[in-house]
Biopython code that builds the backbone (N, CA, C, O; Angstrom):
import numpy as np
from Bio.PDB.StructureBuilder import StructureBuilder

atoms = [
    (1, "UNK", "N", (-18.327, -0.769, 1.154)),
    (1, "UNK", "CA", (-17.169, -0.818, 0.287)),
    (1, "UNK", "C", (-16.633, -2.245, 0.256)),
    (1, "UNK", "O", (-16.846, -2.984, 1.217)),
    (2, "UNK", "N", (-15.898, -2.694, -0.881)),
    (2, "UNK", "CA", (-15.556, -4.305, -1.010)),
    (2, "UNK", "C", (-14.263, -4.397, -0.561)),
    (2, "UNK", "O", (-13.429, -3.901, -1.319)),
    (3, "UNK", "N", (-13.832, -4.920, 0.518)),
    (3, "UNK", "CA", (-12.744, -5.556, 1.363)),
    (3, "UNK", "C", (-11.880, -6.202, 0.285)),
    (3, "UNK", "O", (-12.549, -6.971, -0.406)),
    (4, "UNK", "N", (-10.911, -6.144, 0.017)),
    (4, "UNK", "CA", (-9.626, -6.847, -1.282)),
    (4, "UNK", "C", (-8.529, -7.391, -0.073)),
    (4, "UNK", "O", (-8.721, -8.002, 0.978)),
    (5, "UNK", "N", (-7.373, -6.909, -0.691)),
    (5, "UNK", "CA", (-5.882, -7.309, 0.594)),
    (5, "UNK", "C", (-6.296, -6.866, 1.668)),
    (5, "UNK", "O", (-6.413, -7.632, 2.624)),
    (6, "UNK", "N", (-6.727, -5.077, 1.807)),
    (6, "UNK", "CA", (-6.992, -4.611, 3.042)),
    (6, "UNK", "C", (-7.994, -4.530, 3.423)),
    (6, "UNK", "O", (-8.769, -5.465, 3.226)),
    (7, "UNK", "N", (-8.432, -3.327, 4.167)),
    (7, "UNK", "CA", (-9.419, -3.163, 5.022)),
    (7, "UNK", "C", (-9.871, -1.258, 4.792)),
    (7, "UNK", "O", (-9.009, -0.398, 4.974)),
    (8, "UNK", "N", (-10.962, -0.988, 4.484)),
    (8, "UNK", "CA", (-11.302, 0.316, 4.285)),
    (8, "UNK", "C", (-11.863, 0.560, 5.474)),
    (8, "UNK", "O", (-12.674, -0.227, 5.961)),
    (9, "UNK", "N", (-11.373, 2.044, 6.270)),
    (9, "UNK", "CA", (-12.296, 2.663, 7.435)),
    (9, "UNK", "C", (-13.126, 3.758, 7.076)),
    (9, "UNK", "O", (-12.612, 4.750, 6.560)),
    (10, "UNK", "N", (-13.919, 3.720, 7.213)),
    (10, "UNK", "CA", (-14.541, 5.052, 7.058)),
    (10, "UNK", "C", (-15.250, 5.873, 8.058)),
    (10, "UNK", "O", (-16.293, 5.736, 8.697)),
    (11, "UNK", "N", (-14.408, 6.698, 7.984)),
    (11, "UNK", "CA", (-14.279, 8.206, 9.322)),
    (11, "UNK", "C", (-15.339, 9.159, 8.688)),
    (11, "UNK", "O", (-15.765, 9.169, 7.533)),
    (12, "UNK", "N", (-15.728, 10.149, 10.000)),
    (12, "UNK", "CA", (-16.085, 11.316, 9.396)),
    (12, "UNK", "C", (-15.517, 12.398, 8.529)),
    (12, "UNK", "O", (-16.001, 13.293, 7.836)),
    (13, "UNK", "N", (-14.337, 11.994, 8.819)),
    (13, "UNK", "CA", (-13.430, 12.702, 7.768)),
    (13, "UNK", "C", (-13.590, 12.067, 6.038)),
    (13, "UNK", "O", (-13.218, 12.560, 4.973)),
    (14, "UNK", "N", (-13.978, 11.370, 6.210)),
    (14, "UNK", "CA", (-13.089, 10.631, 4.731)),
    (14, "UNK", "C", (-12.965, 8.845, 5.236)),
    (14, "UNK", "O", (-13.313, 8.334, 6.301)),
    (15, "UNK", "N", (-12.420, 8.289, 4.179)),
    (15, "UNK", "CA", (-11.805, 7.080, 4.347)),
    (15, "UNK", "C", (-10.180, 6.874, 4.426)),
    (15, "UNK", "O", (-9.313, 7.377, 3.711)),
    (16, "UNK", "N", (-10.039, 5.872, 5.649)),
    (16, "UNK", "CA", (-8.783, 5.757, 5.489)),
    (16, "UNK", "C", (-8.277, 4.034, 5.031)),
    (16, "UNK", "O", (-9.051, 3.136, 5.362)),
    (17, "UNK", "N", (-7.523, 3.817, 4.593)),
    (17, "UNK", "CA", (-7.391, 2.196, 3.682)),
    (17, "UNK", "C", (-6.037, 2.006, 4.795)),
    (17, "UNK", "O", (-5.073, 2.680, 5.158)),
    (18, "UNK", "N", (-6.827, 0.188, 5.170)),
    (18, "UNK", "CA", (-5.461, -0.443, 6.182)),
    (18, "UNK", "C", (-4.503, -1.836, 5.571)),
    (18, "UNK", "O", (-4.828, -3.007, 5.381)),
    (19, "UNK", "N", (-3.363, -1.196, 5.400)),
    (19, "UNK", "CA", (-2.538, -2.273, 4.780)),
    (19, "UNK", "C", (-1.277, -2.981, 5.909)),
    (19, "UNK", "O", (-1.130, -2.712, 7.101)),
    (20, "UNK", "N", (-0.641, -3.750, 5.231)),
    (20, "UNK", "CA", (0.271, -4.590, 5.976)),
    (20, "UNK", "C", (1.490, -4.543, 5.718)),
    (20, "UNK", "O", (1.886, -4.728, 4.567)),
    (21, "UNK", "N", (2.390, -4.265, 6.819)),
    (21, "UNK", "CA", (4.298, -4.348, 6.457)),
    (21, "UNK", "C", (4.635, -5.930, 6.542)),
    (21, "UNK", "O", (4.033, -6.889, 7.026)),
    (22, "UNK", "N", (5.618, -5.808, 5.995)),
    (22, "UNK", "CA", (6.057, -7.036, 5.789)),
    (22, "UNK", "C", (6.178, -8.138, 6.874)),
    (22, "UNK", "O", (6.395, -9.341, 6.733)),
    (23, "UNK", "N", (5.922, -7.192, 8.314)),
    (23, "UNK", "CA", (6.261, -8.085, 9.931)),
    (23, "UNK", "C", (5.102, -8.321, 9.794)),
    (23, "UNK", "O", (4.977, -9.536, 9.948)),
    (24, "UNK", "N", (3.783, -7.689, 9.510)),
    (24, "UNK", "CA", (2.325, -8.342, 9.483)),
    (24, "UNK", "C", (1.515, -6.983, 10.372)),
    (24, "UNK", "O", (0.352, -7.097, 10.759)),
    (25, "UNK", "N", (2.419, -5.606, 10.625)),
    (25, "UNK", "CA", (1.683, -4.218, 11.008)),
    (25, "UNK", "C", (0.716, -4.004, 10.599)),
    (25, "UNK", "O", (0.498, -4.826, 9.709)),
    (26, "UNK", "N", (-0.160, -3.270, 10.722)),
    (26, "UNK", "CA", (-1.205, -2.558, 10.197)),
    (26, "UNK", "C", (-0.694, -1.289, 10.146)),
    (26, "UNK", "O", (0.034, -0.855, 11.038)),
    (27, "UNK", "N", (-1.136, -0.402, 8.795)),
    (27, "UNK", "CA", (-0.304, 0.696, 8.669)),
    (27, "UNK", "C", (-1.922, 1.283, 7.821)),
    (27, "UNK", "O", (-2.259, 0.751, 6.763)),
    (28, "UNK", "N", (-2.650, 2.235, 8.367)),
    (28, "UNK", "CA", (-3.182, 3.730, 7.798)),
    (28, "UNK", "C", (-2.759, 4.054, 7.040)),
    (28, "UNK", "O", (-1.551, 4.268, 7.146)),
    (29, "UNK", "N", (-3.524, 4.367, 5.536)),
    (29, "UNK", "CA", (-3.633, 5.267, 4.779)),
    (29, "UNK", "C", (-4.464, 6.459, 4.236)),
    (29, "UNK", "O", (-5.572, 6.533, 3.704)),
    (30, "UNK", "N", (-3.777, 7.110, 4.479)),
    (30, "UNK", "CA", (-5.042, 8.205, 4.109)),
    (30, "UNK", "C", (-5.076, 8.515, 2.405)),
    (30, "UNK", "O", (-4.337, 9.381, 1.938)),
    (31, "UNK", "N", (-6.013, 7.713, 1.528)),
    (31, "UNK", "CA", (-5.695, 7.816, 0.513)),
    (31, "UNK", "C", (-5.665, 9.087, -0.585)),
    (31, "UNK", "O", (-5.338, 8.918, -1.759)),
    (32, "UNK", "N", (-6.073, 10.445, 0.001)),
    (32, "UNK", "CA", (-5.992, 11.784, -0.179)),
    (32, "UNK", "C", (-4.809, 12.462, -0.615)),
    (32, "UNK", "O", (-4.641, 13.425, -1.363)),
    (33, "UNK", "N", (-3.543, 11.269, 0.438)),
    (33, "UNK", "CA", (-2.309, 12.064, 0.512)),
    (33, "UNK", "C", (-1.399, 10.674, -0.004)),
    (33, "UNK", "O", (-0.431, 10.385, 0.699)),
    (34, "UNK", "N", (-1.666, 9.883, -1.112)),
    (34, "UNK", "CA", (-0.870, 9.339, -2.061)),
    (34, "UNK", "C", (-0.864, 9.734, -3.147)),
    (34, "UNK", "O", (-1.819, 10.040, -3.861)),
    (35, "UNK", "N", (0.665, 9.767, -3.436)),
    (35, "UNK", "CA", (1.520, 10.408, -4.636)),
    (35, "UNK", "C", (1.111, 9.425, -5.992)),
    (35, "UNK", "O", (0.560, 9.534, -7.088)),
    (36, "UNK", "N", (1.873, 8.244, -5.008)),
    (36, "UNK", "CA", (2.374, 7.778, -7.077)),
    (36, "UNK", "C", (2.578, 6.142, -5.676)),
    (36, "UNK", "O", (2.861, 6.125, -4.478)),
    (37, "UNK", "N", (2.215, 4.925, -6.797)),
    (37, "UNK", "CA", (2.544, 3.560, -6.292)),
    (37, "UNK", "C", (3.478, 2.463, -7.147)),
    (37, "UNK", "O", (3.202, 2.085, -8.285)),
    (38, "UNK", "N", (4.375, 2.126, -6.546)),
    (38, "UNK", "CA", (5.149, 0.933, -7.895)),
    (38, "UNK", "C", (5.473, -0.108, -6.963)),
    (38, "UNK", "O", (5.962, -0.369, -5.864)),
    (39, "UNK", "N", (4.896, -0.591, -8.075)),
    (39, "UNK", "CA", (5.362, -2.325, -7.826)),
    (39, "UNK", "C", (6.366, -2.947, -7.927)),
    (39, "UNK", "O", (6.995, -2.834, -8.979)),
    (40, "UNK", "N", (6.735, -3.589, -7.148)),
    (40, "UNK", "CA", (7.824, -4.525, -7.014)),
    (40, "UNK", "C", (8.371, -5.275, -7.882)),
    (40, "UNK", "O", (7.718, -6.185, -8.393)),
    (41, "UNK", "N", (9.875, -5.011, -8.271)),
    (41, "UNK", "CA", (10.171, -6.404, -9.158)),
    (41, "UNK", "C", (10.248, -7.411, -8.564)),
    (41, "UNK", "O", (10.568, -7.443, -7.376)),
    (42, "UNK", "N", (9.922, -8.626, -9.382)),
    (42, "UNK", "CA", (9.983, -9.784, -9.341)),
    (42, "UNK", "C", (10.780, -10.303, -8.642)),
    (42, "UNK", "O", (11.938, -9.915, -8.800)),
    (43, "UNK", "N", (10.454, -11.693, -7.283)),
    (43, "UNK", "CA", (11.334, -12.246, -5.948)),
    (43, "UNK", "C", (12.942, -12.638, -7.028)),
    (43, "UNK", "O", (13.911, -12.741, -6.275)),
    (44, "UNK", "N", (13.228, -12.799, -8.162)),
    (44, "UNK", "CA", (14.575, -13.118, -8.845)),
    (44, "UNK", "C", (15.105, -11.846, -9.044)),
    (44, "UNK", "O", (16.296, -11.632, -8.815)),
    (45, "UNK", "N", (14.343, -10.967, -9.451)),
    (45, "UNK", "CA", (14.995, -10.214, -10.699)),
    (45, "UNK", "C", (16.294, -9.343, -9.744)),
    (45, "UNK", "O", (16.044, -8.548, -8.838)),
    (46, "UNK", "N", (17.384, -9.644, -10.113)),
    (46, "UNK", "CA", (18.682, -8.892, -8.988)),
    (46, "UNK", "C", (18.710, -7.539, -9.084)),
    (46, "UNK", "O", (19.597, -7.063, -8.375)),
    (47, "UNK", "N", (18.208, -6.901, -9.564)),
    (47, "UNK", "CA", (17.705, -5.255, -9.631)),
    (47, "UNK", "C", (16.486, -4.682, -8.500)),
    (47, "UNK", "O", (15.987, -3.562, -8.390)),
    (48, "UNK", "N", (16.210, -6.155, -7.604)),
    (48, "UNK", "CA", (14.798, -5.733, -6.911)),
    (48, "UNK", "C", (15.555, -4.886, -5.826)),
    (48, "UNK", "O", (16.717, -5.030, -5.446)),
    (49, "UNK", "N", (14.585, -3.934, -5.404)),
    (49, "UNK", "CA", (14.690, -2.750, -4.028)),
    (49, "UNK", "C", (14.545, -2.887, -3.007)),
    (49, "UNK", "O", (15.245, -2.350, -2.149)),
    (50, "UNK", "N", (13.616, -3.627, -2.786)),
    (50, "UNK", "CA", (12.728, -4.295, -1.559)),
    (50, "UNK", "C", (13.162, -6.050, -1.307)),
    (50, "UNK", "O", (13.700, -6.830, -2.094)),
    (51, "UNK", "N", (12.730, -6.241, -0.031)),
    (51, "UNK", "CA", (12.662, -7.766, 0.719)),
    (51, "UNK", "C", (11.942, -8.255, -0.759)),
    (51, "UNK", "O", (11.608, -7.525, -1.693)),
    (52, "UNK", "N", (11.848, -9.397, -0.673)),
    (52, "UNK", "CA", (10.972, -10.481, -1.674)),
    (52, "UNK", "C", (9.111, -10.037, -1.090)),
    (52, "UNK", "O", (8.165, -9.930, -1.871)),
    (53, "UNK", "N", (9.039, -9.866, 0.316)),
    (53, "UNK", "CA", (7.832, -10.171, 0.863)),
    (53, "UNK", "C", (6.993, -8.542, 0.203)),
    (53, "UNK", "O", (5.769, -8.652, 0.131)),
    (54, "UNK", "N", (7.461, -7.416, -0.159)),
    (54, "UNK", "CA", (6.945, -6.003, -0.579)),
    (54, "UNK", "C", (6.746, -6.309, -1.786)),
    (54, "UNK", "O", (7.486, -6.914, -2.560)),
    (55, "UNK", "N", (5.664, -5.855, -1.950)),
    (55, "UNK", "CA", (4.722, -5.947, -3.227)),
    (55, "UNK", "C", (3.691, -4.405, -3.953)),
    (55, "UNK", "O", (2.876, -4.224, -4.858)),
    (56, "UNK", "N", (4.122, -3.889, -3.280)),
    (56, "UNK", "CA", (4.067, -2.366, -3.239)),
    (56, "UNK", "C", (4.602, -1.206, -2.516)),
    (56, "UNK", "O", (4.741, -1.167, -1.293)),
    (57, "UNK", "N", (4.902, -0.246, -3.349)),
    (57, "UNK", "CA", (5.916, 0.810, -2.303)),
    (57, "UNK", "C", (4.575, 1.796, -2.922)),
    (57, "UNK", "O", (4.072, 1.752, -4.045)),
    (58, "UNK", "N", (4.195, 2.730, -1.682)),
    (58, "UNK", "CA", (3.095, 3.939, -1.580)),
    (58, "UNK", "C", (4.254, 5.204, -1.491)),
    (58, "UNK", "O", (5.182, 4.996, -0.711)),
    (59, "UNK", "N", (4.256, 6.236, -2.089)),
    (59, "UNK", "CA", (4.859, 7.846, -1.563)),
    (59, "UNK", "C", (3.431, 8.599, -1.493)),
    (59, "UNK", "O", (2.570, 8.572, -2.372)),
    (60, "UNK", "N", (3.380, 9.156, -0.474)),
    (60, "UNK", "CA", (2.971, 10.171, 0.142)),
    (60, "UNK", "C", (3.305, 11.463, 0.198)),
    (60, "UNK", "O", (4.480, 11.740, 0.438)),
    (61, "UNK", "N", (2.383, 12.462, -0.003)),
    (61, "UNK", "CA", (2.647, 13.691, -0.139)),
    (61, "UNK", "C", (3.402, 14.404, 0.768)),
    (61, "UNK", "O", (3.971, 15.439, 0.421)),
    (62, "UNK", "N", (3.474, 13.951, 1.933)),
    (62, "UNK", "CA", (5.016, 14.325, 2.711)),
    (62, "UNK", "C", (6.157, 14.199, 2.492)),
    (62, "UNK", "O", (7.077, 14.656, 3.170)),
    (63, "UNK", "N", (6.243, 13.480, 1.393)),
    (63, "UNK", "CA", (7.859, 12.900, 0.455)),
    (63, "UNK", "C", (8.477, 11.354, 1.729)),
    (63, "UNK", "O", (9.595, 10.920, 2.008)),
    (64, "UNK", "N", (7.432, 11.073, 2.056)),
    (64, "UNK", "CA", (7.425, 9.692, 2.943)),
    (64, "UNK", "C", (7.255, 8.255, 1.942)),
    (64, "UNK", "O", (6.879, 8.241, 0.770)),
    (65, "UNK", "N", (7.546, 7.395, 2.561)),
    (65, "UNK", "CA", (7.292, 6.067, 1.771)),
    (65, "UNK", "C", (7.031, 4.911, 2.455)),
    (65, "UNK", "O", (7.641, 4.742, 3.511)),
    (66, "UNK", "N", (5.863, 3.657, 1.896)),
    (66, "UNK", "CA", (5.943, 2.865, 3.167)),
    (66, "UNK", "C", (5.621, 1.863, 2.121)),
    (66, "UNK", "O", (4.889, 2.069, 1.153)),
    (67, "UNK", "N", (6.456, 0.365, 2.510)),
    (67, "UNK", "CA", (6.223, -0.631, 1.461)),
    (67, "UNK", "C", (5.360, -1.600, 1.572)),
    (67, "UNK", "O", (5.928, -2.289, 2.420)),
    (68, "UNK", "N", (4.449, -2.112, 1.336)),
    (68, "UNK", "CA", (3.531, -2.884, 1.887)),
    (68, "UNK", "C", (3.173, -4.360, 1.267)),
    (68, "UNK", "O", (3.404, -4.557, 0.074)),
    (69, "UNK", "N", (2.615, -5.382, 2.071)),
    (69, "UNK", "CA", (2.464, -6.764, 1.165)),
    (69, "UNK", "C", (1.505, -6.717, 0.002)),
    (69, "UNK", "O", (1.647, -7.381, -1.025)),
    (70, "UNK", "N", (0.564, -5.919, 0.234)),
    (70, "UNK", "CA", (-0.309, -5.666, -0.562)),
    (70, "UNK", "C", (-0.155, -5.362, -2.260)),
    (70, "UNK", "O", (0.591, -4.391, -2.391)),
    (71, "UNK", "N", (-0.626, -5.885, -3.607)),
    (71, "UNK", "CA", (-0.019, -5.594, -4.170)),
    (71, "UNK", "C", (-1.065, -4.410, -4.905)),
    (71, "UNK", "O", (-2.282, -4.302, -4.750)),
    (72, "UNK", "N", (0.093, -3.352, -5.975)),
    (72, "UNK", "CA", (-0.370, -2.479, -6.398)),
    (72, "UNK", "C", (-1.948, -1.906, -6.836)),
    (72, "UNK", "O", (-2.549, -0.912, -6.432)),
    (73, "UNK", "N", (-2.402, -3.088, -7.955)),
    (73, "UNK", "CA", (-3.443, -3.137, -8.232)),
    (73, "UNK", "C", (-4.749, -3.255, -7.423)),
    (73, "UNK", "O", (-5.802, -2.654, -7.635)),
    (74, "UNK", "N", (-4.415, -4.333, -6.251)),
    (74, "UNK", "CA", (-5.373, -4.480, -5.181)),
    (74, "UNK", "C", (-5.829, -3.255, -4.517)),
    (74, "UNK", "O", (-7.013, -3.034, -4.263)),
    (75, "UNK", "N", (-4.665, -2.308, -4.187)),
    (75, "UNK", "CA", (-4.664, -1.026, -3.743)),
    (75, "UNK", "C", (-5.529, -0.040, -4.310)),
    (75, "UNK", "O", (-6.086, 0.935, -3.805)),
    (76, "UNK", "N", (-5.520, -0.617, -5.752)),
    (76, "UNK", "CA", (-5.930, 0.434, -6.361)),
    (76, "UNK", "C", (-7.388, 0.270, -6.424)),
    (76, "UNK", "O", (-8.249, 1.150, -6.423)),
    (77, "UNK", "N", (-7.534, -1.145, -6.484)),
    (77, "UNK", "CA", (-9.350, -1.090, -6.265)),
    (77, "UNK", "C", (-9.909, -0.449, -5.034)),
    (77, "UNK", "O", (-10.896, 0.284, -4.968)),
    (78, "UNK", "N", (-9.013, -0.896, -3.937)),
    (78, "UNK", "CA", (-9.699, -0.485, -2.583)),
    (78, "UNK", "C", (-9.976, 1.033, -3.046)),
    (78, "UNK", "O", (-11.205, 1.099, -3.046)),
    (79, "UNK", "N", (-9.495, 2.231, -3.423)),
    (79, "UNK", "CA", (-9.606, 3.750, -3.280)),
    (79, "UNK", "C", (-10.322, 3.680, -4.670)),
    (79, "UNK", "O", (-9.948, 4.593, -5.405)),
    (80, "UNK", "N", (-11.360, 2.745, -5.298)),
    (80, "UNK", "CA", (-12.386, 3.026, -5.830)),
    (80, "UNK", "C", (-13.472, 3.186, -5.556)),
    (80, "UNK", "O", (-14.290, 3.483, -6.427)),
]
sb = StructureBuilder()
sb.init_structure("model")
sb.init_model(0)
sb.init_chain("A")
sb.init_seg("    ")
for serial, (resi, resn, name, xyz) in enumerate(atoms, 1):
    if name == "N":
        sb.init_residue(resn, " ", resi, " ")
    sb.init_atom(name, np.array(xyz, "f"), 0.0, 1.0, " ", f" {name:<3s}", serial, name[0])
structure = sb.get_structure()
């Protein structure tokens, strides 16, 4: 599989995709159990949600959320 922002594992289960919090964590995904992904507004725009450094927010089918440096699109190649 082609390595982008993160890092793909692949288990006997399945694959799980490894991304980064904004301190520089490594954070598991199990990409099975993502909802929906949005991207970050822009480091100006005064409507933004997130630190400047989040570049994607993931929800998870637990109704969980985790924001990551990684940005949306990159994400999206990795779970191709």
């Amino acid at each position: 599989m082609r390595q982008l922002a993160g890092r793909v594992i692949a288990l006997a289960v399945g694959a799980l995709v490894v991304l980064h919090t904004v301190d520089g964590r490594e954070i598991t995904v199990n990409p099975a159990q993502i909802t929906t992904m949005r991207e970050a507004h822009d480091a100006s725009d005064p409507n933004r949600a997130f630190t400047k450094q989040v570049r994607c927010m993931i929800n998870t089918a637990d109704g969980k959320f985790v924001t990551v440096v990684e940005e949306c699109e990159a994400i999206r190649e990795m779970l191709k």
